[in-house]
N, C-alpha and C positions, 0 to 999 in steps of 0.2 A: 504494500500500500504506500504512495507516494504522497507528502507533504507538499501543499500548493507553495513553495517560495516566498511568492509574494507575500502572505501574509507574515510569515517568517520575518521579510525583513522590515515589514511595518512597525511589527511591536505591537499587532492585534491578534489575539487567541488563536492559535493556529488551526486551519480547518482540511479538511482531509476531500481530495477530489471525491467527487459522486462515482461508488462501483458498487461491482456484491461485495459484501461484507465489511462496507465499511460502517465507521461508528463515529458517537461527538467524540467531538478531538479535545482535551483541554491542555494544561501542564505536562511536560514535560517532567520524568521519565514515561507518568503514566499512559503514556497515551504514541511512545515511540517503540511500538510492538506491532505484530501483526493482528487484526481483530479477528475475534472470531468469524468462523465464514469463509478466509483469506483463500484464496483456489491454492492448490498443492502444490508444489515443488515443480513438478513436471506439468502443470496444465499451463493451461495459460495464462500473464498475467503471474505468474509466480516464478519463480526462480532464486539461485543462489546469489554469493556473492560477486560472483565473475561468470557462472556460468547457467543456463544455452549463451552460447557465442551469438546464436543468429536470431536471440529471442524472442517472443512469442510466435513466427513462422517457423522455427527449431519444436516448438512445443505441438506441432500439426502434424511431424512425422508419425509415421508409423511406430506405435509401442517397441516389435519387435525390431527393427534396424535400429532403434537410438538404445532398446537394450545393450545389444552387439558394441555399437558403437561405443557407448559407455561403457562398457567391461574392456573393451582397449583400453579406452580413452584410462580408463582407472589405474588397469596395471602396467600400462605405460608412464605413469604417472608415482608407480609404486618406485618404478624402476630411478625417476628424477629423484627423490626426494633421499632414493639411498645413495644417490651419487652426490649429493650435494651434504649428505651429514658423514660423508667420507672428508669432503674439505674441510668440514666442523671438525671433523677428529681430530685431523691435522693440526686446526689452531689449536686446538688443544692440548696436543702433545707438546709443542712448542711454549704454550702459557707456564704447562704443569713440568716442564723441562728446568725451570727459569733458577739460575746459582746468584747465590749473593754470597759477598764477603762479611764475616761477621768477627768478632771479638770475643773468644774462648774465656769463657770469666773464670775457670780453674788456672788454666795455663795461661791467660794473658796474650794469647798469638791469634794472629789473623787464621780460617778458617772458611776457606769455601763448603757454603751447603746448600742444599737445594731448596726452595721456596716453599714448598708444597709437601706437606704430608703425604703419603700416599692412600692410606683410608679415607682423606679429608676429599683427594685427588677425584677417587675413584665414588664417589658421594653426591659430588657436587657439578663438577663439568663432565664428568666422565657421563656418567648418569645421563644429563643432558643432554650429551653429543648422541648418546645411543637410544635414547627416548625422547628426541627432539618432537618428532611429527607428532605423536601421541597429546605431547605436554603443550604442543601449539594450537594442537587442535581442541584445545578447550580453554586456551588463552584466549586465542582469534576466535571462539566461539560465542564470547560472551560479548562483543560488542557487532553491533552499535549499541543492541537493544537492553545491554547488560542482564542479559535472558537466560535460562541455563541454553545450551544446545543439545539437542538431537544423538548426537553424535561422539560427542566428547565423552563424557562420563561412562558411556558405554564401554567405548575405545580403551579405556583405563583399563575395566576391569574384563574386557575380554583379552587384551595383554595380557596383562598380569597371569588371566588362566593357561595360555598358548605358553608365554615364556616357561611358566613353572611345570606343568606336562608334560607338555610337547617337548620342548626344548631338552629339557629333565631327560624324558625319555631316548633322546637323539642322545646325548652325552652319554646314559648307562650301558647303550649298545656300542656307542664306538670306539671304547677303548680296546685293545686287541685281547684275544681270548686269557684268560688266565690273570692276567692283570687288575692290581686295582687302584684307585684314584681316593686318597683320603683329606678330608679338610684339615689343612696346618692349624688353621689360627681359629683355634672355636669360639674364641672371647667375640672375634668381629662377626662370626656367620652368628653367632646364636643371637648377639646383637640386632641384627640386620633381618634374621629369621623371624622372629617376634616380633617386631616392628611391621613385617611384613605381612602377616597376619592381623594383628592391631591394628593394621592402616584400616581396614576393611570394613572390621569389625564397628570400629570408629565411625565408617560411613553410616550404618546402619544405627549405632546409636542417637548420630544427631536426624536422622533422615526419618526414623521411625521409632526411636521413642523421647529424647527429648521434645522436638519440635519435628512434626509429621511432616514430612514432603514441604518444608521450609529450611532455609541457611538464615539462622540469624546472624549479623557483624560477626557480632564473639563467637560462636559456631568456626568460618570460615578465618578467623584472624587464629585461634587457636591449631586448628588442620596447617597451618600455615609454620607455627611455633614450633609444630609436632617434627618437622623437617630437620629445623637447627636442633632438637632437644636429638634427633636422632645424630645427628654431625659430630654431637661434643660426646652421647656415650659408647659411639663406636671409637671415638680417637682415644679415649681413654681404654675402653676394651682393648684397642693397639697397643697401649701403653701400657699395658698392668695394672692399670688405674682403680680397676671392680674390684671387688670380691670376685675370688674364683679366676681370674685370668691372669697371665703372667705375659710379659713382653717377650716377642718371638724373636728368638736368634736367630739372626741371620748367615745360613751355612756359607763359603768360600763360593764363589762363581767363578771357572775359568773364564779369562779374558785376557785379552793383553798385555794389563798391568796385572795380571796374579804377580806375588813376589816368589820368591825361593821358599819362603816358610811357610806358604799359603799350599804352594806345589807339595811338598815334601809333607805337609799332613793328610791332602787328599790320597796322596801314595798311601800314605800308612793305611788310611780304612780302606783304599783299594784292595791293600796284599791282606787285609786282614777281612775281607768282605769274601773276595773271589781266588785269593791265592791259596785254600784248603786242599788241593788236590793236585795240583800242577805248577810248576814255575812260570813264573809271568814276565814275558819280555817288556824291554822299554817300550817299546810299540805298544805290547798289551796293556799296560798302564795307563799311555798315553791316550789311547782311544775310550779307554771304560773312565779316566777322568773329562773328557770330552762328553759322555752320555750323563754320568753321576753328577756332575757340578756347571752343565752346560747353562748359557744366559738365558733367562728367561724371555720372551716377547711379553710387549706389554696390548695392555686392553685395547688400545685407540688402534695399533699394529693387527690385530686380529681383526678386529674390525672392517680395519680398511685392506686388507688381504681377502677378506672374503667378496666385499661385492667388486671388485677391481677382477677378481676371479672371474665372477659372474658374469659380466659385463666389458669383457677382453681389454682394462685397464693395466695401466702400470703395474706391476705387482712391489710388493714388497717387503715379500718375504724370498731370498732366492730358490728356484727350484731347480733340479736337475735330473736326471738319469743317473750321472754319478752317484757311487756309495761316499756318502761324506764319513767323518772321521766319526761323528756322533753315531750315526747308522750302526756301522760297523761295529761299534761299542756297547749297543745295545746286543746286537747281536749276539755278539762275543760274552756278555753277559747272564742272557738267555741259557747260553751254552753250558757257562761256568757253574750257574745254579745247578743246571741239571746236571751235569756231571756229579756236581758236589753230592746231593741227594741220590745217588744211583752207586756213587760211593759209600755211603753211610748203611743203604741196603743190599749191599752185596753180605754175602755170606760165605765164607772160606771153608775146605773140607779140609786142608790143612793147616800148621800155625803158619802163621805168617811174620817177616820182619820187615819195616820201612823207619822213615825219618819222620820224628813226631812229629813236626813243621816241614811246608812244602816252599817257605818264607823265613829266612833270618834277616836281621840287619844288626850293623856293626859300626862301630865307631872307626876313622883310622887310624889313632891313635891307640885303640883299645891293646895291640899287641898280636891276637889271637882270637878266633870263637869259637865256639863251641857247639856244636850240630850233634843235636838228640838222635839216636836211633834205637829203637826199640822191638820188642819179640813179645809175642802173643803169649799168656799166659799156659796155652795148650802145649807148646815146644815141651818134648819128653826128652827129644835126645840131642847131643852134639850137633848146632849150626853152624857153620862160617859162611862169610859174605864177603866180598872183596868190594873196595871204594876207590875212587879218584878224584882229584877237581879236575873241573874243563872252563878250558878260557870262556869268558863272553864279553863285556866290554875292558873288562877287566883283565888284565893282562900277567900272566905269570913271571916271576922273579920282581918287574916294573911295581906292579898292586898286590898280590901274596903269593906265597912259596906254593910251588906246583908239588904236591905230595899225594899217595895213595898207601893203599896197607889192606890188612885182612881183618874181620871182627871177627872173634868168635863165641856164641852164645850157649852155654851151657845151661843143663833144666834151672829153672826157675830165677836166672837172671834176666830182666824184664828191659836194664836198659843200658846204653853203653853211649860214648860220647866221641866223637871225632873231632880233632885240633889241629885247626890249619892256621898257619903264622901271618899274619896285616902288616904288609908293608907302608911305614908310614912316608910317605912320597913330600918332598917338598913346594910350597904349590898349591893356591887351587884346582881343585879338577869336579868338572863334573861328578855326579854319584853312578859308580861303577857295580856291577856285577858280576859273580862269575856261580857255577853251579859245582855241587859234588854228587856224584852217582852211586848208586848199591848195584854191584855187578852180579849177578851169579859165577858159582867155581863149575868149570865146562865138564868137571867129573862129576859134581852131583848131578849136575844136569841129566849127563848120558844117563847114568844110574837111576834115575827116576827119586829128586831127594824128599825127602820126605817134610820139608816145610815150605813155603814160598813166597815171593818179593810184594809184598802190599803194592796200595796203588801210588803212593809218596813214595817213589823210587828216583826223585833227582828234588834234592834240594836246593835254591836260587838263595845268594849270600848275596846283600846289596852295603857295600862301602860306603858311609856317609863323611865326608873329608872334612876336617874340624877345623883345617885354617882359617884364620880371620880375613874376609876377602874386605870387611869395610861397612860403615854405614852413608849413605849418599844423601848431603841435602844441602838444599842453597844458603850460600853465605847469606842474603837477606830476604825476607819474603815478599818483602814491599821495598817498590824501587819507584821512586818519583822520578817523571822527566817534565822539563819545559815544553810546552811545542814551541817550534819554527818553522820557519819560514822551509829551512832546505833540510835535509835527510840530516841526520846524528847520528853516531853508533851508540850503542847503549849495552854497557858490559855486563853480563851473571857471570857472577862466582859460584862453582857448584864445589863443594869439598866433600872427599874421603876423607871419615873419621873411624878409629874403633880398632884399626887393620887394614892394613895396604899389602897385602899378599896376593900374587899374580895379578893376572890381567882381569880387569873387570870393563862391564859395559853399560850402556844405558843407552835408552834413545827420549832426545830432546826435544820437543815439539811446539809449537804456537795454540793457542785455543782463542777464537772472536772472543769479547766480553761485548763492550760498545763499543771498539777500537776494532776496524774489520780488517783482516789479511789483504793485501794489494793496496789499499785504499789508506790506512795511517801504520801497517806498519807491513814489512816483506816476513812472507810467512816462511817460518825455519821449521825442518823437520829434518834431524841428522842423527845419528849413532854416534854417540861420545864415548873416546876409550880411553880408559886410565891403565898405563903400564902397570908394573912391578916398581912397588913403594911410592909411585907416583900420586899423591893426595890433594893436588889442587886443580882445575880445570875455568877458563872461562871461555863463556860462549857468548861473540858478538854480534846483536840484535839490531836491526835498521828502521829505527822509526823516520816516515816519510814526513815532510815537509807539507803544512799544511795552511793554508789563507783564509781556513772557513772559521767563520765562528760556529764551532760546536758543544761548548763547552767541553767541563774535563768529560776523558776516558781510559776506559783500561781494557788490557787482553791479559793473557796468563800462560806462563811456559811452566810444560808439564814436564816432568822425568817419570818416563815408566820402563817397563821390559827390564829390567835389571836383568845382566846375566854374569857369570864368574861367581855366583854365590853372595852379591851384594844384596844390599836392603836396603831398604826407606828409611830415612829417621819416622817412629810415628809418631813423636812429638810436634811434628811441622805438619802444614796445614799439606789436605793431602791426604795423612794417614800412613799408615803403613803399608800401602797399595800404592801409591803414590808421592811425587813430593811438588808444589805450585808456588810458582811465583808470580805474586799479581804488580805488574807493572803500570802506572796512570803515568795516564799523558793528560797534563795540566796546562791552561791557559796561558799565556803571557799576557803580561798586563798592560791593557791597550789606553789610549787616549781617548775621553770624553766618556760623556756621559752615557751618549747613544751608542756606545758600541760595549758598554756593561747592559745594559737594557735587549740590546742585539744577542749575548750570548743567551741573557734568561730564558728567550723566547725560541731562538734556535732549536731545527730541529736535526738529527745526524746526518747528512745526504749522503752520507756511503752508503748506509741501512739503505734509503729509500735507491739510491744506483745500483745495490743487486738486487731489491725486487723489482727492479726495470725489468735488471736481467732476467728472472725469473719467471717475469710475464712470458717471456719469449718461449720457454720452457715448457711451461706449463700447456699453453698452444700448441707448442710440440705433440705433448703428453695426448691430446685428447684427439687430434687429428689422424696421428699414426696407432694401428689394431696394436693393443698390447703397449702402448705406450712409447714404444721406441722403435728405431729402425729394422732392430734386429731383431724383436720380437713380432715387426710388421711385416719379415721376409716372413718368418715361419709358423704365419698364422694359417688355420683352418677355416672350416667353413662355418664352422658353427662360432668360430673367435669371428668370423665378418659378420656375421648376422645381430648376434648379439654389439658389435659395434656400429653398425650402420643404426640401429635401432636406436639407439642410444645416443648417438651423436651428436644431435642438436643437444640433448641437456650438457654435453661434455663441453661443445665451444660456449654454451650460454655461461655455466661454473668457471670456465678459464680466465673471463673477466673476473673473479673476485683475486681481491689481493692476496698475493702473496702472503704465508706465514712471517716474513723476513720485517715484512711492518710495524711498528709498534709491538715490540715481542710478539705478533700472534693475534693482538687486540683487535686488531681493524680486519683482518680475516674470518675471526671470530664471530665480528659484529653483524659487519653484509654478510658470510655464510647464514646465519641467524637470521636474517630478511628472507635471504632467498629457501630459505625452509618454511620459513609461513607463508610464501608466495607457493610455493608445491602445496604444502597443507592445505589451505583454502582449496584453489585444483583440486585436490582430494577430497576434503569435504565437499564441495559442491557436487564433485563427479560419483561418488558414493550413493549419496540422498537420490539425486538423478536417477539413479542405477534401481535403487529400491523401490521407489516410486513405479517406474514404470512396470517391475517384473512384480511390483506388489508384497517388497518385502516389507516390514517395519522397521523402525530408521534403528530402535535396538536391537535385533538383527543383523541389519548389515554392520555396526557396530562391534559387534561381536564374532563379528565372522569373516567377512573380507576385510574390512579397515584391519583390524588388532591385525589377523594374519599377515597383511598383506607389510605392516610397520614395522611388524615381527623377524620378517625374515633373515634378514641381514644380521641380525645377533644370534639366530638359529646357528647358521654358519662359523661367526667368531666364535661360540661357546662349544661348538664341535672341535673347533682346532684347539681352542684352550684346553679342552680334555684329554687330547690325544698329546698335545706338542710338552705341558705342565708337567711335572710331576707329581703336582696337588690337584686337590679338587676346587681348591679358593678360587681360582678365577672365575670357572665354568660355573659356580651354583653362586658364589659370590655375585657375580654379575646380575643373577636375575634378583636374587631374595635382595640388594643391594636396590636395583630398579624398580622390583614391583614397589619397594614404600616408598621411593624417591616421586614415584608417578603419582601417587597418592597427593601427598605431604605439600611437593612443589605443584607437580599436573593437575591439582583439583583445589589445594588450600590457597593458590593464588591468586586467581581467578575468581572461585568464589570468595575468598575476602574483598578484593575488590568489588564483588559483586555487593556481596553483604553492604558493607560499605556504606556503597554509592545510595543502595534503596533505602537503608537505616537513617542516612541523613540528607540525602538530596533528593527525596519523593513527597510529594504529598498529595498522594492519590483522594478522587473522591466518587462519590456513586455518578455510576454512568460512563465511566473513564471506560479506556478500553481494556486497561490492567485491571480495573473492576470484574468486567464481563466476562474477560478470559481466565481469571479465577476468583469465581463467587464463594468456593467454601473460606480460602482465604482472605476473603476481602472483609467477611464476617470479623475476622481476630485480628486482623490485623489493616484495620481500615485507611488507612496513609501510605500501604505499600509495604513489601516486603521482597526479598530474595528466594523466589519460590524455583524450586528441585523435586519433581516428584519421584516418588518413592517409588512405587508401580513397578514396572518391570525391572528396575536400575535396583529395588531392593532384592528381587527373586535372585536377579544375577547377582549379586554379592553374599546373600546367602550362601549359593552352589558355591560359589568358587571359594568362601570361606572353609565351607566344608571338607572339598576336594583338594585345598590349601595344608587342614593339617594331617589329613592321612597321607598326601604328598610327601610333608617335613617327616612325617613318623616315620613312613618307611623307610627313607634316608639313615635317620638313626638308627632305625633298628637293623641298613646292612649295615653301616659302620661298626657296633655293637657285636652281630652275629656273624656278618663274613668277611669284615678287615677293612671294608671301606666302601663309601658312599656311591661311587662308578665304578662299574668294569665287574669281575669277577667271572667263574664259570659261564657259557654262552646261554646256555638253558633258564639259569635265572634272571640273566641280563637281561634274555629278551622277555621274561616273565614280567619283570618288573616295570619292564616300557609300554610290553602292552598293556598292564594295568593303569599308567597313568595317562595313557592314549586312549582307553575306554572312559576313564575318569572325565578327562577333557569331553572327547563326545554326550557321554551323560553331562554333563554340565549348561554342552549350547541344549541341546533336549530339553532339560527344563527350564533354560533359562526363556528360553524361545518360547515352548508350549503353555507354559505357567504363566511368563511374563507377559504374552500377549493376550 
């Protein structure tokens, strides 16, 4: 129904053109609704907020071709809005990336750490990024007419039931057979699990027994508070903060900067996890610490690895054909369990002797070790055994004396000890190994002897060398420079302390802070080697010459890789992982007034010059299948289809800024537009859709919208399951989302809602907010935030329900078979299709009841 203008701008009572269903017009809110009567979505004379395109002759088609058309039109539409909160992720990676330097109030030292909590992270933007459309869709719902919508509320909570079953269920089957997935951190899931259930619950209490199919203000200002009350006791769940939770260590992750003493204790639980049965070469180590301690991807990364999948985008996670080192290391793992267990149940007809450890390690200083070997308590009669050592990295006479001999075991001697001599070497040297063997004597053999060689028949001896190679960290941490006009060099001091024995290394590298590589300073990136007793090193740094007023800036040289057995000071900022030097580039101080005034306001133009650059890139990105050249030579047909389809949304998203802008902010922002510009599309395209084939708008609500919103974290939560170690991500994610959709998707909106009618209405009889709800205009006669309960209560009921035999069964596999996903195939799929049937009973009655 359209407002006549004119009267509008007189400042006389506003009057509503002559149609069906129209009513007196008085004041404003009451009376900026549709009145009863209003023709439907799809007739004529109605429509959404953008859409029929070709209105009311759009509305004369055929029912069945604008169905069609609309069910494109929609899941074409599914497909924009997951490409466009893939750029949302992005900024958001970038926002929730963000380091600052701060001041260690124990130690008193400068201290790079990251901005962002990561429960706080994963709560707040993260949430958002991955439940944008949902939560916009009931943002953008509420205006003009600050009305509930159709569609929003629904939306919510038929998510909430897809992510938590469906979803649920895709993660229990796809971890691979035998496997299980357990939650690390149960202070934040049980946090985040109860909350998620209470969001709902919540719904229902203000909707149907406080105040019946009404939001009053405090109603929706509270739903709103419930968000942050959630924020602060998940960060303390993280923290150890509750009762009942303790702060989770954080195990060693390989990566580049692992140090030597980071290395050498995943070794230890490697040889003491998988070395029970066989000796473990460096190789073998190195691959099972690749699988056991590999880096994690993070949430925004899976995310946006799945619809880029989808939709023959960039990827970014690498893929290949090749066996990576990780691969192989699970494999190799896989192996070593079952060996180990196939060991344990073998059964010997005769005694046996082997080496009680298939693993020793040594000092190189120790002298000697000593290697257990032992005999089965069954041995009756006279054994011998011959031994040797065999070289392996480790080197005879060089690393320990080459020696062999005979044991001999007589009854009831159970154990005997082998002594080979440690050459202590001067020098670092990497950690060495060599092995010793149990031979059989080739006369028992023939003879048929009457005891025989267990399966620990070569024992692996690993050298650990004690020289003091050094501790490595910068003469300062903080180094101020002036800028100028032309280039400066700008010295670090990096010094060996502790031990100057052999040759040791490092590699030294540049990191952007606000000071960017090319642009104010030449980016270094080199291998620095410190001889034998050599303890000093400087490395000279080139900040470029500059005319802009940018105010100050800094960048930061890192030292990581340590190799020759050195370490990090972790007293210096950095940690014992690393060691940083943050370097500002500080202003010179100019003449006048207006050029102190000039710096305040200044903004950095290198930032803004590489997201020039980036524009070009990112065009790049959406033009070519797959993102790039060489994923656009060896694209398929189903990688063109899905690209060509897609296309127009990928050049339209190419326009948003760069992440490189304002930390992140300003991609952020416009990604965030161009998501309620899809969503609206969406809503209107939905309703449209329901309309004509004669669905209920809570219906398609619950069934194509939640689905179709849904997808996209379908996907990230599948890889999370499978790629994780834990189950935190994959169940984190939803139980995390469903109350963030709540709390923020529905307490913001309607507070505002609330609001607006609490104190900017003043409805009277006859209004058209009268007419269109007369039970409430009885109680609350000046207006209110009206929400009916009706079908929007049936569905919250179901899914409450289906919400905590969901969480129980969880617990009860955690409890009964080791953990939350994965396990034997029989159960797994037992237990998906239970919450696959669960889901289906849910739209059933939410559907049948609620309409």
């Amino acid at each position: 129904r359209v407002l006549n203008p004119s009267s509008l701008l007189s400042g006389a009572p506003a009057t509503a053109r002559s149609g069906p269903g129209s009513a007196p017009v008085g004041t404003m809110p009451c009376n900026n609704l549709p009145a009863p009567g209003s023709p439907d979505v799809c007739k004529i004379g109605g429509g959404g907020l953008i859409l029929p395109l070709f209105g009311d002759s759009e509305q004369e088609w055929p029912n069945e071709l604008r169905g069609v058309l609309y069910l494109i039109g929609l899941l074409w539409c599914f497909c924009g809005v997951a490409i466009i909160a893939d750029v949302f992720m992005a900024a958001i990676e970038k926002i929730t990336s963000k380091k600052v330097l701060i001041t260690d109030k124990k130690t008193k030292k400068k201290r790079t750490i990251s901005v962002w909590n990561p429960t706080v992270a994963n709560l707040t933007l993260m949430a958002l990024g991955s439940s944008a459309p949902e939560i916009l869709l009931n943002v953008i719902g509420i205006f003009p007419t600050f009305v509930s919508g159709d569609l929003g509320p629904g939306t919510i909570v038929g998510s909430a039931a897809f992510n938590l079953l469906c979803i649920m269920a895709v993660c229990v089957i796809a971890i691979p057979g035998g496997e299980f997935r357990k939650i690390k951190d149960m202070g934040v899931f049980a946090c985040t699990a109860v909350f998620s259930v209470f969001a709902y619950i919540w719904l229902l209490i203000i909707l149907v027994g406080i105040s019946p199919d009404v939001v009053e203000w405090w109603e929706g200002t509270l739903t709103f508070v419930f968000f942050w009350v959630l924020l602060v006791l998940a960060y303390m769940a993280d923290a150890g903060m509750l009762p009942g939770t303790k702060k989770i260590e954080v195990k060693p992750v390989v990566h580049p900067a692992s140090t030597p003493d980071e290395v050498a204790l995943m070794q230890r639980n490697i040889q003491a996890k998988y070395g029970k049965t066989k000796a473990l070469t460096s190789d073998d180590i190195s691959c099972l610490i690749e699988y056991e301690y590999k880096a994690g991807t993070t949430r925004a990364q899976l995310r946006v690895e799945a619809t880029r999948k989808m939709f023959a985008g960039k990827r970014v996670i690498p893929s290949g054909k090749a066996e990576t080192r990780q691969e192989r290391g699970a494999k190799l793992a896989m192996e070593l369990l079952a060996e180990s267990k196939a060991v344990e149940s073998i059964t010997y007809d005769k005694p046996k002797i082997e080496f009680c450890s298939a693993n020793y390690t040594v000092l190189e200083t120790a002298g000697k070790v000593r290697i257990g070997v032992e005999a089965s308590s069954d041995l009756k009669e006279e054994a011998k055994v011959n031994w040797r050592t065999v070289a392996g990295t480790a080197k005879a006479k060089d690393d320990y004396l080459e020696a062999s001999g005979t044991l001999t075991f007589r009854p009831g001697m159970l154990r005997q000890e082998i002594e080979v001599i440690i050459v202590n070497t001067r020098g670092y040297e990497e950690e060495q190994h060599f092995k010793v063997e149990l031979l059989p004597i080739e006369g028992n053999v023939a003879k048929g002897s009457h005891f025989q060689l267990g399966q620990r028949k070569e024992a692996s001896i690993q050298i650990i060398d004690t020289d003091r190679p050094g501790i490595l960290a910068f003469a300062q941490e903080q180094i101020e420079v002036a800028a100028k006009d032309e280039k400066q060099p700008v010295p670090v001091k990096i010094i060996r302390k502790g031990g100057s024995t052999g040759v040791v290394k490092c590699k030294v590298s540049t990191e952007n802070g606000s000071a960017l590589a090319d642009a104010d300073y030449e980016k270094y990136d080199e291998v620095l080697e410190f001889k034998e007793c050599e303890v000093e090193k400087t490395v000279t740094l080139i900040v470029k010459g500059n005319d802009k007023t940018e105010g100050v800036e800094n960048f930061r040289v890192i030292m990581s890789q340590a190799e020759g057995g050195a370490v990090f000071d972790s007293n210096t900022d950095g940690g014992a992982e690393s060691c940083v030097c943050t370097i500002t580039i500080g202003t010179e101080k100019k003449k006048g007034v207006l050029t102190a005034i000039m710096g305040t306001l200044s903004v950095n133009r290198d930032i803004v010059q590489l997201g020039n650059a980036n524009y070009k890139d990112q065009f790049k990105a959406a033009i070519y299948v797959g993102g790039s050249q060489d994923a656009h030579k060896e694209a398929k047909a189903a990688d063109w289809a899905a690209h060509i389809v897609t296309l127009p949304w990928k050049l339209l998203f190419a326009t948003v800024p760069p992440a490189d802008y304002a930390n992140g902010w300003l991609c952020f922002s416009v990604a965030l537009l161009m998501i309620g510009f899809v969503t609206v599309l969406i809503g209107d395209m939905a309703e449209l859709l329901g309309c004509v084939i004669g669905m209920p708008p809570a219906a398609t609500a619950i069934t194509l919208v939640a689905v179709g919103t849904s997808l996209p974290d379908t996907f990230a939560s599948k890889s999370a399951a499978v790629m994780d170690d834990t189950a935190d991500n994959s169940i984190g994610n939803v139980t995390g989302s469903n109350s963030v959709n709540v709390f923020l998707g529905l307490g913001l909106p309607w507070m505002i809602a609330g609001i607006y009618w609490n104190f900017g209405a003043s409805c009277e009889p006859g209004d058209v907010w009268s007419m269109t709800y007369p039970e409430q205009a009885l109680k609350y006669p000046t207006g209110i935030f009206v929400v009916k309960a009706g079908s929007l209560g049936i569905t919250v009921v179901a899914f409450s329900i289906c919400a905590v035999i969901c969480l129980g069964t969880l617990v009860a596999r955690r409890v009964f078979l080791g953990g939350e996903l994965g396990g034997p195939k029989p159960t797994a799929y037992l237990t998906a299709g239970v919450f696959v049937l669960m889901w289906v009973s849910y739209l059933v009655v939410s559907i049948v009841l609620g309409d």
